[in-house]
C-alpha positions in Angstrom: 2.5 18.3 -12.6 3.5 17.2 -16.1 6.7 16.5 -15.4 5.9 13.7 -12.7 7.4 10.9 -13.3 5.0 7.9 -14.3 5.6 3.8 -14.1 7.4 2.2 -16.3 5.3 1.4 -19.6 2.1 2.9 -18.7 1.1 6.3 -19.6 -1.8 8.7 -17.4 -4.0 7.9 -19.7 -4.0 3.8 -18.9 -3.6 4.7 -15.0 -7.0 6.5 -15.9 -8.8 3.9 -17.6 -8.1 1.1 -15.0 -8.1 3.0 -12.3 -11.7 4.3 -13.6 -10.8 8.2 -12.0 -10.2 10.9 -15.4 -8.5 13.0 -13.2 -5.5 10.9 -11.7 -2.7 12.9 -11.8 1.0 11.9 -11.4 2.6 14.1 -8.6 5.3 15.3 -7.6 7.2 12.6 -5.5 9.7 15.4 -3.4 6.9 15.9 -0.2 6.4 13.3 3.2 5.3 9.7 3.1 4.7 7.9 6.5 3.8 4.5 6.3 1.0 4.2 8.9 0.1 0.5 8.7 2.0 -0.9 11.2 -0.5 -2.9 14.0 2.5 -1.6 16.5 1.6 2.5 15.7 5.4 2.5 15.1 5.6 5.6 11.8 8.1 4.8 9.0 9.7 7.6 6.7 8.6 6.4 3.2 11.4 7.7 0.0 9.0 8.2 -2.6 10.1 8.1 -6.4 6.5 8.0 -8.0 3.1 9.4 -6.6 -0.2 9.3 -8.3 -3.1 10.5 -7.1 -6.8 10.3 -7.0 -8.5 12.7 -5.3 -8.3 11.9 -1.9 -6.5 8.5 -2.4 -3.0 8.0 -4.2 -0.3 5.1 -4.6 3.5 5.3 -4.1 6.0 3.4 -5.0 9.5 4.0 -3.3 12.5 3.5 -3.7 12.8 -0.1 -3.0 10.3 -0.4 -5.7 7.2 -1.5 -3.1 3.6 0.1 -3.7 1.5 1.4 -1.1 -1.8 3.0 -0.7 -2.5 5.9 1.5 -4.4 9.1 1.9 -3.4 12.7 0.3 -3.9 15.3 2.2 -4.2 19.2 1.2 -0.8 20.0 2.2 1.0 17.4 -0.1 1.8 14.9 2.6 0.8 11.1 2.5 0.1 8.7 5.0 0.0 5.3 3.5 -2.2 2.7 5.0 -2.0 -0.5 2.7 0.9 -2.4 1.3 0.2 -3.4 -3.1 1.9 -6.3 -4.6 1.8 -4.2 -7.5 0.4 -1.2 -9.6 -2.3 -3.0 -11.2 -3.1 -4.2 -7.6 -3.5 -0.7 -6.4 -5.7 0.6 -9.1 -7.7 -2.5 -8.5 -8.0 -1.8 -5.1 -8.7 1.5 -5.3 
């Protein structure tokens, strides 16, 4: 979507060359975000303001301006696994 929004500073391009995947694509952040990760199984609504993805993997960072990890699925919706200290942490880790 071009009109996804992107971090702060960094343009597709740079989320492409560290994250080492060409086709990363910033996303549309409107769709559902669960945070998984919790050892309890207790689910967590996630409010999204950017989304990136890479293939079958993407990052979000919400509102509170915390990054997570999760998996995209076909129909738009993200379950999120792993907590990031930051971007360049996710694309590390990805």
């Amino acid at each position: 979507m071009a009109d996804a929004p992107l971090p702060a500073g960094w343009t597709l391009q740079q989320i492409r060359d560290r994250s080492g995947d060409q086709e990363a694509v910033a996303l549309d952040p409107h769709r559902a975000v669960t945070w998984v990760g919790d050892v309890t199984g207790v689910k967590e609504t996630l409010r999204p303001v950017i989304v990136l993805g890479f293939h079958g993997l993407c990052l979000v960072k919400t509102v509170d301006h915390a990054w997570y990890m999760g998996s995209l699925y076909e129909d738009g919706s993200i379950d999120c696994w792993a907590g990031c200290n930051s971007l360049d942490d996710g694309l590390r880790g990805l």
